[in-house]
C-alpha positions as a Markdown table, in Angstrom:
| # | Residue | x | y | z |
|---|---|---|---|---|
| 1 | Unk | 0.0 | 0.0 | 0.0 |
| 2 | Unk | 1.4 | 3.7 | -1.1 |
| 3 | Unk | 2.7 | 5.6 | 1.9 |
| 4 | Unk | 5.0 | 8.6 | 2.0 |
| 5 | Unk | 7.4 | 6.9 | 5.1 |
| 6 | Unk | 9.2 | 11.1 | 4.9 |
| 7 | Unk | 10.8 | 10.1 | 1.6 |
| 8 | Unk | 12.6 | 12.7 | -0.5 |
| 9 | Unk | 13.3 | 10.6 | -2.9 |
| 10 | Unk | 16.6 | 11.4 | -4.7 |
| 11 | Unk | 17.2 | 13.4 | -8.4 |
| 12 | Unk | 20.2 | 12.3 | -10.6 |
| 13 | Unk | 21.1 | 13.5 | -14.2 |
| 14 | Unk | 20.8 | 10.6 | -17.0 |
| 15 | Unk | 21.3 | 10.4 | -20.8 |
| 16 | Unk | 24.7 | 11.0 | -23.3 |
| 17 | Unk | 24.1 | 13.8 | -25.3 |
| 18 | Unk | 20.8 | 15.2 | -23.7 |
| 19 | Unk | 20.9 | 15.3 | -20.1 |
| 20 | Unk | 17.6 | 15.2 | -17.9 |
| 21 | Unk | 17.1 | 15.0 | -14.5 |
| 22 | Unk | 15.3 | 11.8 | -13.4 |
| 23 | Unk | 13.5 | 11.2 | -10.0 |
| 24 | Unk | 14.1 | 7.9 | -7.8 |
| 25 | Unk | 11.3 | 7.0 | -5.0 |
| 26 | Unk | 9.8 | 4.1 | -3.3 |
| 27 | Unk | 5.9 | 2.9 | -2.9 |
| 28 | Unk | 5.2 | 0.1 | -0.6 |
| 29 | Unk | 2.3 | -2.7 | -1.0 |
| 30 | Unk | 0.5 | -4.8 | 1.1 |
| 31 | Unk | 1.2 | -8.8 | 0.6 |
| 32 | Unk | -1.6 | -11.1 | 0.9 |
| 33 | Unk | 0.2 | -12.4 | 4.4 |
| 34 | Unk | 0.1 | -8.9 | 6.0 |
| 35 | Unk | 3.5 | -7.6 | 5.1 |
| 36 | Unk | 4.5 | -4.6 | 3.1 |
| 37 | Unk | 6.8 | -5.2 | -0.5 |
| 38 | Unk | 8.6 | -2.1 | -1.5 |
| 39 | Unk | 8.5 | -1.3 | -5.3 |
| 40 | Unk | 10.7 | 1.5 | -7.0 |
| 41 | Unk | 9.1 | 4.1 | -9.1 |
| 42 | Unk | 11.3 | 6.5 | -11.5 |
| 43 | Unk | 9.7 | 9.9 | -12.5 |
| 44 | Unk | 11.8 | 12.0 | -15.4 |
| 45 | Unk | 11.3 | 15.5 | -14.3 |
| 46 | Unk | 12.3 | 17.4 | -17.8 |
| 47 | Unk | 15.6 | 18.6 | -19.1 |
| 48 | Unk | 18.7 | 19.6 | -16.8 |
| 49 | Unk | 19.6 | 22.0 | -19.1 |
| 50 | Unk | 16.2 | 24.0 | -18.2 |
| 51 | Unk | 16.2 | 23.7 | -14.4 |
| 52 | Unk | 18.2 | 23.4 | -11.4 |
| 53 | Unk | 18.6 | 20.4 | -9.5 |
| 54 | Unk | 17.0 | 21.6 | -6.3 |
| 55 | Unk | 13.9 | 22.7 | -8.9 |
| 56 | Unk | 13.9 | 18.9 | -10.0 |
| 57 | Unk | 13.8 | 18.1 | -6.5 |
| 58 | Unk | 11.4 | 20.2 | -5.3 |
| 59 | Unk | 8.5 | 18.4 | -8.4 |
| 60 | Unk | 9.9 | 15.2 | -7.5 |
| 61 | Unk | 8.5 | 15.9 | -3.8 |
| 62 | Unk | 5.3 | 16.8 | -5.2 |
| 63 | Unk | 5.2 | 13.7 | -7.2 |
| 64 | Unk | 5.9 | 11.6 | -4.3 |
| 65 | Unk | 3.0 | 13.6 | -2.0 |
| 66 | Unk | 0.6 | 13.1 | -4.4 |
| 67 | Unk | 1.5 | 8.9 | -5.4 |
| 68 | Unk | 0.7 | 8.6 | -1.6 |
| 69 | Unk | -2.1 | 10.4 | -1.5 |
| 70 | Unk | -3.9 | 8.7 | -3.7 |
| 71 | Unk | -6.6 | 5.9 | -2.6 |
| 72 | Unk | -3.9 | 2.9 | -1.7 |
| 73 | Unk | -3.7 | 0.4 | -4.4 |
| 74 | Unk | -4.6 | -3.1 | -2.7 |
| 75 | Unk | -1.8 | -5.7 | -4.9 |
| 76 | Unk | -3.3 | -7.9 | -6.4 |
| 77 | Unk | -3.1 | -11.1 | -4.4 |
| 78 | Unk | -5.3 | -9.7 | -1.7 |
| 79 | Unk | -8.8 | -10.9 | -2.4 |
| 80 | Unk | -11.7 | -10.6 | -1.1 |
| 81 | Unk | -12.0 | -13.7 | 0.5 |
| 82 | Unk | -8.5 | -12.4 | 1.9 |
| 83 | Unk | -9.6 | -9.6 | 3.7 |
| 84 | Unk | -12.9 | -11.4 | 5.0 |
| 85 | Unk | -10.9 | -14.1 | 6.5 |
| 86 | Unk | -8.1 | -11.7 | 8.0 |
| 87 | Unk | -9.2 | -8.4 | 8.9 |
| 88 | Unk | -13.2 | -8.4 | 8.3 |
| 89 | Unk | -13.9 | -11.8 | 10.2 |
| 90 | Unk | -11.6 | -10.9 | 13.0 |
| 91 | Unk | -13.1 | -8.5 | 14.1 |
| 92 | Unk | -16.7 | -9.5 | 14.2 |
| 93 | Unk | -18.4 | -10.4 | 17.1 |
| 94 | Unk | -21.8 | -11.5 | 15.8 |
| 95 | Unk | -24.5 | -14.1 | 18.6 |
| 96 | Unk | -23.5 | -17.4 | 18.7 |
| 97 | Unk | -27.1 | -17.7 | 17.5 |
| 98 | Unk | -27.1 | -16.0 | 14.1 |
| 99 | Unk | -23.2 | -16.2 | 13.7 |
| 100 | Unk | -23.0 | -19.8 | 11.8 |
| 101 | Unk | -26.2 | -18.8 | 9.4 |
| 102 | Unk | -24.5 | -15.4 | 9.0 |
| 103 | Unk | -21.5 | -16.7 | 7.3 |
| 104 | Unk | -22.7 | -19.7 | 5.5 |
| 105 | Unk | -25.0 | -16.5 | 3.7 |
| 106 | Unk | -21.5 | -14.5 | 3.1 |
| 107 | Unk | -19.7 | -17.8 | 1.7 |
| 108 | Unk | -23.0 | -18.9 | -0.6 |
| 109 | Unk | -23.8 | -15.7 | -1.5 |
| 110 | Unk | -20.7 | -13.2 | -1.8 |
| 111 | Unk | -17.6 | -15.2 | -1.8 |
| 112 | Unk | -18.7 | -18.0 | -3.8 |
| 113 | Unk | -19.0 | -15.6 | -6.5 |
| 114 | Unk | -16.2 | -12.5 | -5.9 |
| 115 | Unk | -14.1 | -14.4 | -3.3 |
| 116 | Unk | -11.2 | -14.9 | -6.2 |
| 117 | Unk | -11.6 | -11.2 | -7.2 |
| 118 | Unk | -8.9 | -8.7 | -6.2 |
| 119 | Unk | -11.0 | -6.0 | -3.6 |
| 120 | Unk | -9.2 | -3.1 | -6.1 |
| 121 | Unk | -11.3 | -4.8 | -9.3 |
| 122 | Unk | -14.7 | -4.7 | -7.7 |
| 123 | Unk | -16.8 | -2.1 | -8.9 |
| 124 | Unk | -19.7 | -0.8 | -8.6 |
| 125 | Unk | -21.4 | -2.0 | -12.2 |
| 126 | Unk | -20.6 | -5.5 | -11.5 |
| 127 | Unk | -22.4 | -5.9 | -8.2 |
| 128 | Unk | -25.3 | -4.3 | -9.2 |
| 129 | Unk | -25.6 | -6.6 | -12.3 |
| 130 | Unk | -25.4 | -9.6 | -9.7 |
| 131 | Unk | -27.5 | -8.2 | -7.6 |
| 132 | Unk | -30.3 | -7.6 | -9.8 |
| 133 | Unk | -29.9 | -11.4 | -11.0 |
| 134 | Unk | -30.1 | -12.4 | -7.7 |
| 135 | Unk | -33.1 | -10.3 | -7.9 |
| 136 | Unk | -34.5 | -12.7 | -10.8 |
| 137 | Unk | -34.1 | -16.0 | -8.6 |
| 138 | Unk | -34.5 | -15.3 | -4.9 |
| 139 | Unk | -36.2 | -13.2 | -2.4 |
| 140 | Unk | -36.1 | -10.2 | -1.2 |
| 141 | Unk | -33.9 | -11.3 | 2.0 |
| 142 | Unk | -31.6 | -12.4 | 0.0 |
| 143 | Unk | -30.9 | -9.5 | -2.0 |
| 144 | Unk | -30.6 | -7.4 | 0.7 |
| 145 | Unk | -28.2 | -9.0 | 2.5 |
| 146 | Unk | -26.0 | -9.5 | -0.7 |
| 147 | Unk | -26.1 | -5.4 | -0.1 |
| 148 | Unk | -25.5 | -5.4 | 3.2 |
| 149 | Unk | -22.7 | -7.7 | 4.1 |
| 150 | Unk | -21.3 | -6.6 | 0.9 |
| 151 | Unk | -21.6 | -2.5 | 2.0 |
| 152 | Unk | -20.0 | -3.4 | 6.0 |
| 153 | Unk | -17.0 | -5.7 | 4.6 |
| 154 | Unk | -16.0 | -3.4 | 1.9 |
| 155 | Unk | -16.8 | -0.4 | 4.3 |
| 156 | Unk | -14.2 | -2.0 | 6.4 |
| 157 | Unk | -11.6 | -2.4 | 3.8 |
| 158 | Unk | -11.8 | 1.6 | 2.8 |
| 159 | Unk | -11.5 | 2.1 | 6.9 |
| 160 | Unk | -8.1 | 0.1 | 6.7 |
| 161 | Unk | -7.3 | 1.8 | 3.9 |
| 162 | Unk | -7.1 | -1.5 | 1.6 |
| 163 | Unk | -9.5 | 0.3 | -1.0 |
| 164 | Unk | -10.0 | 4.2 | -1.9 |
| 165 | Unk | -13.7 | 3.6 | -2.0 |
| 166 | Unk | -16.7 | 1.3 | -1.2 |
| 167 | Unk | -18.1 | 0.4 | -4.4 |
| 168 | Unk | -20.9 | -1.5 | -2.7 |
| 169 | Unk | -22.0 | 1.5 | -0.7 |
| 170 | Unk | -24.5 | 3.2 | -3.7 |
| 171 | Unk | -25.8 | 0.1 | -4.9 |
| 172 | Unk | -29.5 | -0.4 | -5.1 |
| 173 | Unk | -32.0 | -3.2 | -3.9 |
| 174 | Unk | -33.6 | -3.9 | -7.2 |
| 175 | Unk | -37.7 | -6.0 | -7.2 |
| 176 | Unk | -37.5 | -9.5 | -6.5 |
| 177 | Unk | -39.9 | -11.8 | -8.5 |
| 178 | Unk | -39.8 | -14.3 | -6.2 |
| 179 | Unk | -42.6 | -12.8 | -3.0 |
| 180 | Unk | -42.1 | -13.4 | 0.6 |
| 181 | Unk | -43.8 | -16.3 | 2.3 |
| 182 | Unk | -47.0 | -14.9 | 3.8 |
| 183 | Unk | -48.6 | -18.3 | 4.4 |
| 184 | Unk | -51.1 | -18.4 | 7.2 |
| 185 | Unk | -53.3 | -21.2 | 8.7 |
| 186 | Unk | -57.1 | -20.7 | 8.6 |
| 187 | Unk | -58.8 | -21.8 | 11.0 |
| 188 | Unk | -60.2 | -24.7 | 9.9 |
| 189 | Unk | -56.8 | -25.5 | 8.7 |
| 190 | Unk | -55.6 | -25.6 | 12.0 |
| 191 | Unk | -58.7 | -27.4 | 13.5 |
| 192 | Unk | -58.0 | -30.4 | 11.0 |
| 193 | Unk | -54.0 | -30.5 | 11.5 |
| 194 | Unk | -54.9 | -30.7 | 15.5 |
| 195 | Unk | -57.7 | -33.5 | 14.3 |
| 196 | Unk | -55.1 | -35.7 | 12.5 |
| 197 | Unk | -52.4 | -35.2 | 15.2 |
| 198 | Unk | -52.1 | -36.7 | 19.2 |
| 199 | Unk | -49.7 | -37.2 | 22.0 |
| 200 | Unk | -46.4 | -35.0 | 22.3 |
| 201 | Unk | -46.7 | -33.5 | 18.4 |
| 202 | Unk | -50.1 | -32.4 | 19.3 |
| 203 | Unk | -48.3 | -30.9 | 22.3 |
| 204 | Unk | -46.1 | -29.3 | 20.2 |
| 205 | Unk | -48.1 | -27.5 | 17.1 |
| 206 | Unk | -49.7 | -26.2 | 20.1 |
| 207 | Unk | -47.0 | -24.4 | 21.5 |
| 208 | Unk | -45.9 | -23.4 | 18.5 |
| 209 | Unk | -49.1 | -21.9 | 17.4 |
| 210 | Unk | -50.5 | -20.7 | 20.4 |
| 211 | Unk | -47.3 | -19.2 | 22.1 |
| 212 | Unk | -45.7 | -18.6 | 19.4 |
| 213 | Unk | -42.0 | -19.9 | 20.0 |
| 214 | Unk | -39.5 | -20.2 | 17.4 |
| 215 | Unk | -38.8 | -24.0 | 16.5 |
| 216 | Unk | -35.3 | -23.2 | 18.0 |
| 217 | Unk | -36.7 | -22.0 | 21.7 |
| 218 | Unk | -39.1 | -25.1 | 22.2 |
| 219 | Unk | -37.0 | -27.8 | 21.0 |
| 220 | Unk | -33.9 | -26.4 | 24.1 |
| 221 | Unk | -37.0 | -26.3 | 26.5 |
| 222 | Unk | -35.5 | -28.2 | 29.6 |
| 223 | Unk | -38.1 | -29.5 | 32.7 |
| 224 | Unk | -36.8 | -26.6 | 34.8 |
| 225 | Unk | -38.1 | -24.1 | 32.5 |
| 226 | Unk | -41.3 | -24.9 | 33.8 |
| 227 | Unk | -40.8 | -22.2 | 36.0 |
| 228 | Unk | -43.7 | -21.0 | 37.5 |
| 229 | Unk | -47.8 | -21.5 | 37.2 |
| 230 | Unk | -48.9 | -20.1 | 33.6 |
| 231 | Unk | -45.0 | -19.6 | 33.0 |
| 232 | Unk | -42.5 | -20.7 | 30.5 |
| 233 | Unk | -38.9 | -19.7 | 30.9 |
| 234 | Unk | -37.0 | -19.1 | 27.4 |
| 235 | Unk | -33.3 | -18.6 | 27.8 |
| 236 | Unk | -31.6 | -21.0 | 25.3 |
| 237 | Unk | -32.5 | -21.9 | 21.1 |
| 238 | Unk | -30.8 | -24.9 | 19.4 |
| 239 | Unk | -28.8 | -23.6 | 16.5 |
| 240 | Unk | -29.6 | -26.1 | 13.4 |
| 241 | Unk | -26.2 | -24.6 | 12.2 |
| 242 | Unk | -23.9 | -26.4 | 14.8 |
| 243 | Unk | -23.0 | -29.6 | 16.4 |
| 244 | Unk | -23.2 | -30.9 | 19.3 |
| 245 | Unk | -23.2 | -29.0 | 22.7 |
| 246 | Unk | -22.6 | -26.1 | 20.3 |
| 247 | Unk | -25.8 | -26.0 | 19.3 |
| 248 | Unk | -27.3 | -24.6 | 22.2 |
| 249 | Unk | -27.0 | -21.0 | 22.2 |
| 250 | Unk | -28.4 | -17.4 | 23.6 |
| 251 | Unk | -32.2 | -16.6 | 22.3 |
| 252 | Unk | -32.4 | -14.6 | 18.8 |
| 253 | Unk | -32.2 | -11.1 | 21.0 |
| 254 | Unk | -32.7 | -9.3 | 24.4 |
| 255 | Unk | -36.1 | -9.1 | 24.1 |
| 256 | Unk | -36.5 | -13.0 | 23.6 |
| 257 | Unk | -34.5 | -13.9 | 26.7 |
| 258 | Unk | -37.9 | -14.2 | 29.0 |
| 259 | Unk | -41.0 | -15.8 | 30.0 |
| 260 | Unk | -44.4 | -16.7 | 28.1 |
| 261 | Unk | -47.6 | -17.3 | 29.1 |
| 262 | Unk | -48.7 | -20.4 | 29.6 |
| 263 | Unk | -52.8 | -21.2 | 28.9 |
| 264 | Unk | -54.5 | -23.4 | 31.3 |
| 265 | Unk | -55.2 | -26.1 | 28.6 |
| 266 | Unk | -51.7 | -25.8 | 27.4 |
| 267 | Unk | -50.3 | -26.2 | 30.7 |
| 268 | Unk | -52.3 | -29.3 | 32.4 |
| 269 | Unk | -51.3 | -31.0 | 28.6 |
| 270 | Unk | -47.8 | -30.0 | 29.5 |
| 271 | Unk | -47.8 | -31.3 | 32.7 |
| 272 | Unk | -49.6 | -33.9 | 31.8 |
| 273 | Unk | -46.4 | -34.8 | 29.5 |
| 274 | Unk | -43.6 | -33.8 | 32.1 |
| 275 | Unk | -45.1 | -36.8 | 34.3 |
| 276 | Unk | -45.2 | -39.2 | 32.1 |
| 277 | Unk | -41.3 | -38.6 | 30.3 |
| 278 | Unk | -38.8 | -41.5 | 31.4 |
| 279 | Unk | -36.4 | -39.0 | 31.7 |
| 280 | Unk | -37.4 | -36.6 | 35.4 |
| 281 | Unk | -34.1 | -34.7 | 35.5 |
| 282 | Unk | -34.4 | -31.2 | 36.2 |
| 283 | Unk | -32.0 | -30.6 | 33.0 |
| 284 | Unk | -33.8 | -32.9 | 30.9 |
| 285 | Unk | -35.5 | -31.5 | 27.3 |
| 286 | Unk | -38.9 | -31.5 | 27.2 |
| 287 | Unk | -38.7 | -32.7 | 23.6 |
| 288 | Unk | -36.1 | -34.9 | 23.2 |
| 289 | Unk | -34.6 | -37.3 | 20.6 |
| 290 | Unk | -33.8 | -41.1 | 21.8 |
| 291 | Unk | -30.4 | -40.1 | 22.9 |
| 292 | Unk | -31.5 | -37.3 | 24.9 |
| 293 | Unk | -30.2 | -34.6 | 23.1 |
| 294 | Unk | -32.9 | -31.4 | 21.9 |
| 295 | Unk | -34.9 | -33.0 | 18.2 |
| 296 | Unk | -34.0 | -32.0 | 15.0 |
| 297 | Unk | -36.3 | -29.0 | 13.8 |
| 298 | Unk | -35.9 | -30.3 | 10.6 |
| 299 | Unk | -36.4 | -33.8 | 10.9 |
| 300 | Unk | -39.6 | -33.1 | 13.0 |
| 301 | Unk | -41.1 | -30.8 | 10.1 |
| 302 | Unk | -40.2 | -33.7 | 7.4 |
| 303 | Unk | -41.1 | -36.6 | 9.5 |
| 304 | Unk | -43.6 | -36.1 | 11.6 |
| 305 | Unk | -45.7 | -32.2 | 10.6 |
| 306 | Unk | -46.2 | -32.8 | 7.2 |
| 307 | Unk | -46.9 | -36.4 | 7.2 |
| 308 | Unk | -49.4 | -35.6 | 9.6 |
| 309 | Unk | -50.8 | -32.5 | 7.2 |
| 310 | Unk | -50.8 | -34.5 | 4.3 |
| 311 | Unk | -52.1 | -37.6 | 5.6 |
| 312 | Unk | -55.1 | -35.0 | 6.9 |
| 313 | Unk | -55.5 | -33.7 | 4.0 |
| 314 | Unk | -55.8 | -37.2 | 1.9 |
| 315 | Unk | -58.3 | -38.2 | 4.6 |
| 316 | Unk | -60.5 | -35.4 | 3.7 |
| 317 | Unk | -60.5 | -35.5 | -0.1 |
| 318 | Unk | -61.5 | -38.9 | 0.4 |
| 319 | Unk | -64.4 | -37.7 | 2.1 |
| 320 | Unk | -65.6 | -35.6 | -0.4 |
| 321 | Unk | -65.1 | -32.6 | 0.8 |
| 322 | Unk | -63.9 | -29.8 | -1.6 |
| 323 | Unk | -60.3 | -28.4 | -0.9 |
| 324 | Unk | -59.2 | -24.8 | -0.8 |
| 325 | Unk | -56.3 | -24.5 | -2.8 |
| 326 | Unk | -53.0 | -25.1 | -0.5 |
| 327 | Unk | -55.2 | -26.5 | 2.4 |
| 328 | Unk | -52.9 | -28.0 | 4.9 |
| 329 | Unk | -49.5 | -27.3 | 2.0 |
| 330 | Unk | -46.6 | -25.6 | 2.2 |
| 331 | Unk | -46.2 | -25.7 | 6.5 |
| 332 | Unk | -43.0 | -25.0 | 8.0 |
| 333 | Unk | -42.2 | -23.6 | 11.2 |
| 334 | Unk | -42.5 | -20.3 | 10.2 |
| 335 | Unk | -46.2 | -20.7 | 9.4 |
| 336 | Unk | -47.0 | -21.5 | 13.2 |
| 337 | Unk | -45.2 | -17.9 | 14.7 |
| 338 | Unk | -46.8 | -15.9 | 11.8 |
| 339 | Unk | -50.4 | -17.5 | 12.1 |
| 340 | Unk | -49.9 | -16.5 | 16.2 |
| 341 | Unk | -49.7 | -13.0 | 15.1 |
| 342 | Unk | -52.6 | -12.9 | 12.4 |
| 343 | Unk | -54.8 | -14.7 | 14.8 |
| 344 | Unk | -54.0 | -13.2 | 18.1 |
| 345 | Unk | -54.6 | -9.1 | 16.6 |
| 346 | Unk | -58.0 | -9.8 | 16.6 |
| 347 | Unk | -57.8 | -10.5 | 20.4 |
| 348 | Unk | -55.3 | -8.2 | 22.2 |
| 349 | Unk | -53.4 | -5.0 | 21.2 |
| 350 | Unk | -50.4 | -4.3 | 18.8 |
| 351 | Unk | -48.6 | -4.2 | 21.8 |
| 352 | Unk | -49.9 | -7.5 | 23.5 |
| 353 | Unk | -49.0 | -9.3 | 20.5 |
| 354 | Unk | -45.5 | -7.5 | 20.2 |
| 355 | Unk | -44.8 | -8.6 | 24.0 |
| 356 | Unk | -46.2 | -12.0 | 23.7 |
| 357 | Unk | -44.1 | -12.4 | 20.5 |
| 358 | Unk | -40.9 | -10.8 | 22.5 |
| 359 | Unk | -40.5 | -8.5 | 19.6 |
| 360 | Unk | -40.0 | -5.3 | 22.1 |
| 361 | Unk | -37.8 | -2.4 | 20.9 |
| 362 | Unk | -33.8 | -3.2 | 21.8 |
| 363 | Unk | -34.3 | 0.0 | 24.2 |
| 364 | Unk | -36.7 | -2.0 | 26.7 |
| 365 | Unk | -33.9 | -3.8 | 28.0 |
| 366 | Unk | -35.1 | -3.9 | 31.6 |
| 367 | Unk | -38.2 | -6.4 | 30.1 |
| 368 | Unk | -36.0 | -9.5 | 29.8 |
| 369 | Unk | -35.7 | -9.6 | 33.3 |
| 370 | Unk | -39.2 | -8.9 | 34.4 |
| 371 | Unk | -41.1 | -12.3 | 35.3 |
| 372 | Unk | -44.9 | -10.7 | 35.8 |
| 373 | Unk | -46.4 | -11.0 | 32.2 |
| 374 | Unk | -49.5 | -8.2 | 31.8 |
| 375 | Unk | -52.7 | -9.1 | 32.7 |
| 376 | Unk | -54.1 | -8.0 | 29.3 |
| 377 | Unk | -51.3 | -10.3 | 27.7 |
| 378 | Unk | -52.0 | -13.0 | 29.7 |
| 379 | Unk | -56.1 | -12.6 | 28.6 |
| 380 | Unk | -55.2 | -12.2 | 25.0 |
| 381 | Unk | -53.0 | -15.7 | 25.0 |
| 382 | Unk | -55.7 | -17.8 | 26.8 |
| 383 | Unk | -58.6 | -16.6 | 24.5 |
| 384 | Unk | -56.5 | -17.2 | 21.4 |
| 385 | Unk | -56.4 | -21.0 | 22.5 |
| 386 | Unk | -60.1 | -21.0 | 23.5 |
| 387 | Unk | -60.5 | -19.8 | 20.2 |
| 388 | Unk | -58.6 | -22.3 | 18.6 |
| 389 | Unk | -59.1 | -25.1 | 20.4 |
| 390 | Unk | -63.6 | -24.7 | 20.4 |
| 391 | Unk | -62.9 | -24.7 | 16.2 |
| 392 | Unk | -61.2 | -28.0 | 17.0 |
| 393 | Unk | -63.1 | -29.9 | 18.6 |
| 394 | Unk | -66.3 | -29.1 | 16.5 |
């Protein structure tokens, strides 16, 4: 990378028969492992029968101040992968949480494509034109990630002076074709799915429907987090992105570090479940697979949810009975927390349904260690199950 380093540089006069005054000076580069390269740089600075040497000297110091003003050139070994890896990655400090999912996105979606690319040859035209065909193929998630990952690692470059300008900082987020998932369950949808389910699964649609827990938070669910009468203690998510004891990490945010109100129905079913689990350790997961570790969201959605859904939905064409289109199709978790929130606005306030959803404002961190939940959530909660619950058993 250019710098001045104080350097004068030094004038001597060259040619035979036509003298001229040439300039001598050094810039220096950054190598791919962190160390600096000097490189020599000659300047001819005109005829020395038309100027002094101390005139010759005096441009070649300008020449040299403005080489190392310029925007450093990065050489070109250093690539973006690189700098992610050595200087951007270091530095990071994302939740154990979101940080595996974070930079699987940055490898699928960024380095998989510019990785290779020296960070002085990206420009500007040849994001955008990515991004707008990731535009074409994914959703809007997606694309605006690409932007912003793109915007804070190349942000940090120009801060450590690896670029002379962030070419990802003026791009635009172009329409996506492909829509955000909005699916909700109706609910005679959800009456049916509870028909054609029993036992612990049962158990655990309603949970996910009716309190509206991330897959993540229910399946780390230990005994003890049975923590009070009409309370649920959620202070740990299983990360689908690591192994092991790893997996178990902090909640999503602040605000979902807390407790959630359990329904009377909800709880004596619970209960009912505690008492009858083989395993009565305090640590114990509520839900957990044969070796006693927290189930696979995954494998529960594809093995058990929509088996279930399906196998509903057969029973009823069978029957006769005319099917809207996508009755009981296209359930993940997702579907249970966002059919919570359609169904509970008509019951409680924006506000109730923000706090039973522990989507507070990052400002309200006091709330995470408050165990009283509000009367009018706790009212809201229980008639969203009533409600629920008298469709399903019609």
């Amino acid at each position: 990378m250019g710098r001045e380093r104080h350097q004068d540089g030094w004038v001597e006069p060259v040619g035979k028969k036509v003298k001229k005054w040439r300039g001598h000076y050094y810039l220096y580069e950054r190598q791919a492992d962190g160390s600096e390269k000097r490189r020599h740089r000659i300047a001819d600075l005109g005829l020395r029968s038309e100027r002094k040497k101390w005139e010759a000297e005096k441009e070649l110091r300008a020449i040299i101040a403005k080489e190392t003003s310029k925007a450093p050139k990065p050489s070109p070994e250093l690539t973006l992968r690189w700098f992610y890896e050595n200087r951007f990655l270091p530095m990071k400090k994302w939740k154990d949480s979101s940080a595996p999912k974070t930079k699987r996105f940055i490898e699928t979606y960024l380095l998989k494509q510019f990785g290779e690319s020296a960070l002085g040859e990206l420009d500007r035209f040849t994001l955008q034109t990515h991004l707008n065909g990731l535009a074409e193929k994914y959703s809007k998630s997606v694309v605006q990630k690409f932007r912003v990952y793109m915007n804070s690692i190349l942000d940090e470059a120009l801060e450590q002076d690896f670029v002379g300008k962030n070419q990802a900082r003026k791009l635009e987020v172009p329409e996506t074709k492909k829509k955000p998932s909005e699916r909700v369950l109706a609910q005679e949808e959800i009456a049916e799915l509870l028909a054609a389910i029993g036992g612990r699964d049962r158990l655990i649609v309603r949970m996910l429907m009716v309190l509206g827990l991330r897959p993540g938070e229910l399946f780390a669910l230990r005994r003890n987090d049975r923590f009070a009468p009409g309370q649920l203690r959620i202070d740990e998510t299983v990360s689908e992105e690591l192994r092991g004891e790893d997996r178990l990490v902090e909640p999503k945010s602040e605000a979902s570090d807390t407790f959630v109100w359990l329904p009377r129905s909800i709880e004596q079913e619970l209960d009912f479940w505690l008492d009858t689990m083989e395993d009565q350790r305090p640590e114990a997961f509520i839900f957990a697979s044969k070796t006693g570790t927290p189930m696979n969201l995954n494998n529960f959605l594809r093995r058990n949810l929509k088996p279930s859904a399906e196998a509903a939905r057969k029973k009823l064409t069978e029957e006769g009975r005319e099917l809207p289109d996508g009755f009981l199709q296209r359930i993940n978790h997702q579907v249970f927390r966002r059919t919570c929130a359609t169904q509970m606005q008509h019951l409680g306030s924006v506000k109730d349904v923000q706090s039973h959803l522990r989507h507070a404002s990052p400002t309200v961190t006091l709330e995470k260690y408050m165990k009283q939940i509000p009367e009018s959530v706790r009212l809201a909660v229980e008639r969203l199950d009533e409600a629920l619950m008298e469709r399903a058993r019609q």
